[in-house]
Every structure is written in structure tokens, then in C-alpha cells.
Backbone as CSV, one residue per row, in Angstrom:
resi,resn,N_x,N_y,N_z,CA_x,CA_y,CA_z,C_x,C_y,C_z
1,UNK,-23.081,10.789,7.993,-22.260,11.242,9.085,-21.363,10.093,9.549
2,UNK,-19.981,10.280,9.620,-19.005,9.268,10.009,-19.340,8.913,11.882
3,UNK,-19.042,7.921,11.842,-18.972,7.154,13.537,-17.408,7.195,14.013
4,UNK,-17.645,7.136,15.142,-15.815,6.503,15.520,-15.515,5.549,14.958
5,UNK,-16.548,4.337,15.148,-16.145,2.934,14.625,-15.952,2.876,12.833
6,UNK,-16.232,3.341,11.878,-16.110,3.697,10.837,-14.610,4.528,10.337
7,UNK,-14.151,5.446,11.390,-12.836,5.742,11.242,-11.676,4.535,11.959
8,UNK,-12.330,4.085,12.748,-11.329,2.656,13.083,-11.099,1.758,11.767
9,UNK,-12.313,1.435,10.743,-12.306,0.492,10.024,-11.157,1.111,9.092
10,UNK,-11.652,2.618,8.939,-10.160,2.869,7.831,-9.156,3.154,8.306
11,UNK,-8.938,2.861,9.413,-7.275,2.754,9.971,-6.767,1.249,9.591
12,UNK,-7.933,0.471,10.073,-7.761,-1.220,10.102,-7.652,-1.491,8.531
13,UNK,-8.020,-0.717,7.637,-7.685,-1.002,5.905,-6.112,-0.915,5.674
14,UNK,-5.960,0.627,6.233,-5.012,1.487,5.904,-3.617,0.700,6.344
15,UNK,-4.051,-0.402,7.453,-2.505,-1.003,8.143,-2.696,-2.110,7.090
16,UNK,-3.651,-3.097,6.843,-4.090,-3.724,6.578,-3.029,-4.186,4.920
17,UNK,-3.382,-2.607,3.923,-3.211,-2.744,2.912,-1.468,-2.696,2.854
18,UNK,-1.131,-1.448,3.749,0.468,-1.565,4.093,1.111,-2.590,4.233
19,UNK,0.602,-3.350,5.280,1.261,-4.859,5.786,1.408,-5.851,4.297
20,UNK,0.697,-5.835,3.857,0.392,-6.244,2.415,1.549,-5.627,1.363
21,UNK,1.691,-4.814,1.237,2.666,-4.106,0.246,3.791,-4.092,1.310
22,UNK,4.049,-4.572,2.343,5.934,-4.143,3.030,5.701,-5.823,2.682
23,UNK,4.870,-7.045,2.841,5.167,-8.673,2.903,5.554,-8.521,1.592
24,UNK,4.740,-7.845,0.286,5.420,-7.852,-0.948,6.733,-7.694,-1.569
25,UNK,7.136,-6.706,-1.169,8.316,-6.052,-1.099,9.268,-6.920,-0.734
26,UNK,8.681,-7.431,0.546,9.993,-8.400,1.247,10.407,-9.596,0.192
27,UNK,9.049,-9.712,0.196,8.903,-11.404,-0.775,10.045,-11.113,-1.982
28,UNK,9.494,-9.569,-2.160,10.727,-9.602,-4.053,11.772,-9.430,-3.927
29,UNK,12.390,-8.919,-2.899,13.641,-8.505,-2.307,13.783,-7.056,-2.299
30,UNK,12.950,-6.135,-2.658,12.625,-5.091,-2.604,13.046,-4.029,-1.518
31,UNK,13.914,-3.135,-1.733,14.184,-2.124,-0.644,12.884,-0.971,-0.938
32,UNK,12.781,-0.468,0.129,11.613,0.885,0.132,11.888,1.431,-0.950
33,UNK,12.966,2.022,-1.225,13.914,2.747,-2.231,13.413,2.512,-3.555
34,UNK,13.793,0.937,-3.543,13.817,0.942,-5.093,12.345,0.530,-5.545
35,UNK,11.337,0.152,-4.526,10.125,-0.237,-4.982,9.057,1.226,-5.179
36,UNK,10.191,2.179,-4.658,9.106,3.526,-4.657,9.873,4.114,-6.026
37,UNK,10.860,4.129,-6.789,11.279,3.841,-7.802,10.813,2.967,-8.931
38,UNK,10.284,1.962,-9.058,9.589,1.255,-9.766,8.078,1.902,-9.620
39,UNK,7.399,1.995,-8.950,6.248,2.846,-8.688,5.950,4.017,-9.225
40,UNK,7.384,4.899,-9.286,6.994,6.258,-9.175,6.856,6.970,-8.327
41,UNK,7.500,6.771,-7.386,6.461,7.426,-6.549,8.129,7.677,-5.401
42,UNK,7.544,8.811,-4.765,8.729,9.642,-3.770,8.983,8.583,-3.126
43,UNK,10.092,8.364,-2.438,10.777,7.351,-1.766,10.595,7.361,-0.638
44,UNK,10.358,8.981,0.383,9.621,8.813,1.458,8.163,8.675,1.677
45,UNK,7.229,7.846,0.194,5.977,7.764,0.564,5.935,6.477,1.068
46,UNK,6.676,5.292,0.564,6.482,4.143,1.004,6.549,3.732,2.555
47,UNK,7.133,4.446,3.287,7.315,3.963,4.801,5.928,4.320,5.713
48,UNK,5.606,5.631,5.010,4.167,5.921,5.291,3.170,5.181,4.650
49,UNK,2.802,4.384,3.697,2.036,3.266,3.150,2.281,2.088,4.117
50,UNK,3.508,1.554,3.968,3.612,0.248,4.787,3.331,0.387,6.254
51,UNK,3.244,1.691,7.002,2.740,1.866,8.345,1.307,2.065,8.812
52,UNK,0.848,2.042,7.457,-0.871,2.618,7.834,-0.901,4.073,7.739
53,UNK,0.161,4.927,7.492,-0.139,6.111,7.874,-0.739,7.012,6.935
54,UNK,-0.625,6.404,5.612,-1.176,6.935,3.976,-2.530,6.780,3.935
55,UNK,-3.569,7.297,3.376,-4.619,6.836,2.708,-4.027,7.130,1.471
56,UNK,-4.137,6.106,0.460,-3.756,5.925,-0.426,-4.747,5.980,-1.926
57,UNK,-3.967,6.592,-2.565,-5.434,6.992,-3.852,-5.448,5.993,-4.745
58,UNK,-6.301,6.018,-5.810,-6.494,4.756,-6.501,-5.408,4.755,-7.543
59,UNK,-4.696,6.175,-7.816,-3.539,6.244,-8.956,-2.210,5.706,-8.195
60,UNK,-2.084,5.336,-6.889,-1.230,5.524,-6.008,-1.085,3.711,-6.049
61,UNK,-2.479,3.139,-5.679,-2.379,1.387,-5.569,-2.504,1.273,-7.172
62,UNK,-2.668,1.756,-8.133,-2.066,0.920,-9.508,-1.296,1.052,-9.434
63,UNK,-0.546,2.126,-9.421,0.802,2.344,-9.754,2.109,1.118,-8.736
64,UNK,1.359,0.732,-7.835,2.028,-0.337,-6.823,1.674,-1.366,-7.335
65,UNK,0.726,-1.881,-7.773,0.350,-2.702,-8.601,1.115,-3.438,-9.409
66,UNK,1.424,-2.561,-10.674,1.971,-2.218,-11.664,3.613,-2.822,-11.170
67,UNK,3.962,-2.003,-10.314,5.294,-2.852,-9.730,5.547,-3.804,-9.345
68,UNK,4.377,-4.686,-8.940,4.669,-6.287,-8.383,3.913,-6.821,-9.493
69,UNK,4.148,-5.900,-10.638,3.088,-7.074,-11.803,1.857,-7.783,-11.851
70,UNK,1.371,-7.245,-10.638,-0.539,-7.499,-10.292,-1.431,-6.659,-10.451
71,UNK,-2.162,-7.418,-10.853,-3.994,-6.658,-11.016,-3.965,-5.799,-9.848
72,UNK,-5.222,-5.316,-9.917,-5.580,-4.607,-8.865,-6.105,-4.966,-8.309
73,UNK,-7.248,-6.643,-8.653,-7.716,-7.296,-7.622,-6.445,-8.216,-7.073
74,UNK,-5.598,-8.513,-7.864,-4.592,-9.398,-7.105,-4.121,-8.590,-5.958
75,UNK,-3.792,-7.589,-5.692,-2.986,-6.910,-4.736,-4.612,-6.551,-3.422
76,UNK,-5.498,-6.600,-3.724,-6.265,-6.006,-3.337,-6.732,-7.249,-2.229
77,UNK,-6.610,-8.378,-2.998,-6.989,-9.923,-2.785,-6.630,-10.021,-1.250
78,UNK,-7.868,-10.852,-0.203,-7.600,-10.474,1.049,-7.100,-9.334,1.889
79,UNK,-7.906,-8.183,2.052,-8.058,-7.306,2.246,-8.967,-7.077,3.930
């Protein structure tokens, strides 16, 4: 049975992992656009990832992965 505090923790992932993939992005020079383009992935999913607002599936973080040329523990790395 889920707790409140247990749905906090996956909010605190969920911003967590976003903040992580929008610093990436920035770092490459990356517009939302074209990194959800390299991904695959719809162009209005990324603003909802980088806000926390996605739970995000595991085909969803390779595939982001895959675009900044990292593992899945690299991207995952400090979490």
C-alpha cells in the first residue's frame, strides 16, 4: 500500500531526473525541439519531462540516453 511520503519521493525523482535532462540539453546546445527529435520522441513530451510532470518509461530514458550518447547508468548517475 502506497504512503503520501512515497508519492512525494516520486515526484522528488520525477523533477529530479528532468532537471538532469533540461542541464543536458543546455550543456549540448540543445533546443526541446531538436533533442525530442534525436530521441524520437513528440516534441511536446520534453517540456513535460524537464518539469517533473512525466513519469517516464524505461523505453522513454534509453531512448534519451541514446541522444546524449550515455549509458543508462551515465544519465541515471546521481539521481
Amino acid at each position: 500500500m502506497s504512503t503520501l511520503h512515497e508519492f512525494s519521493r516520486m515526484d522528488d525523482i520525477r523533477e529530479k531526473f528532468g532537471s538532469r535532462i533540461k542541464d543536458l540539453r543546455i550543456a549540448r546546445g540543445y533546443s526541446q525541439e531538436k533533442l525530442a527529435e534525436i530521441a524520437d520522441l513528440d516534441r511536446t513530451y520534453i517540456p513535460g519531462i524537464e518539469n517533473g510532470k512525466r513519469n517516464v518509461s524505461l523505453v522513454v530514458i534509453e531512448k534519451i540516453a541514446k541522444a546524449f550518447n550515455l549509458t543508462l547508468s551515465e544519465l541515471l548517475n546521481d539521481l
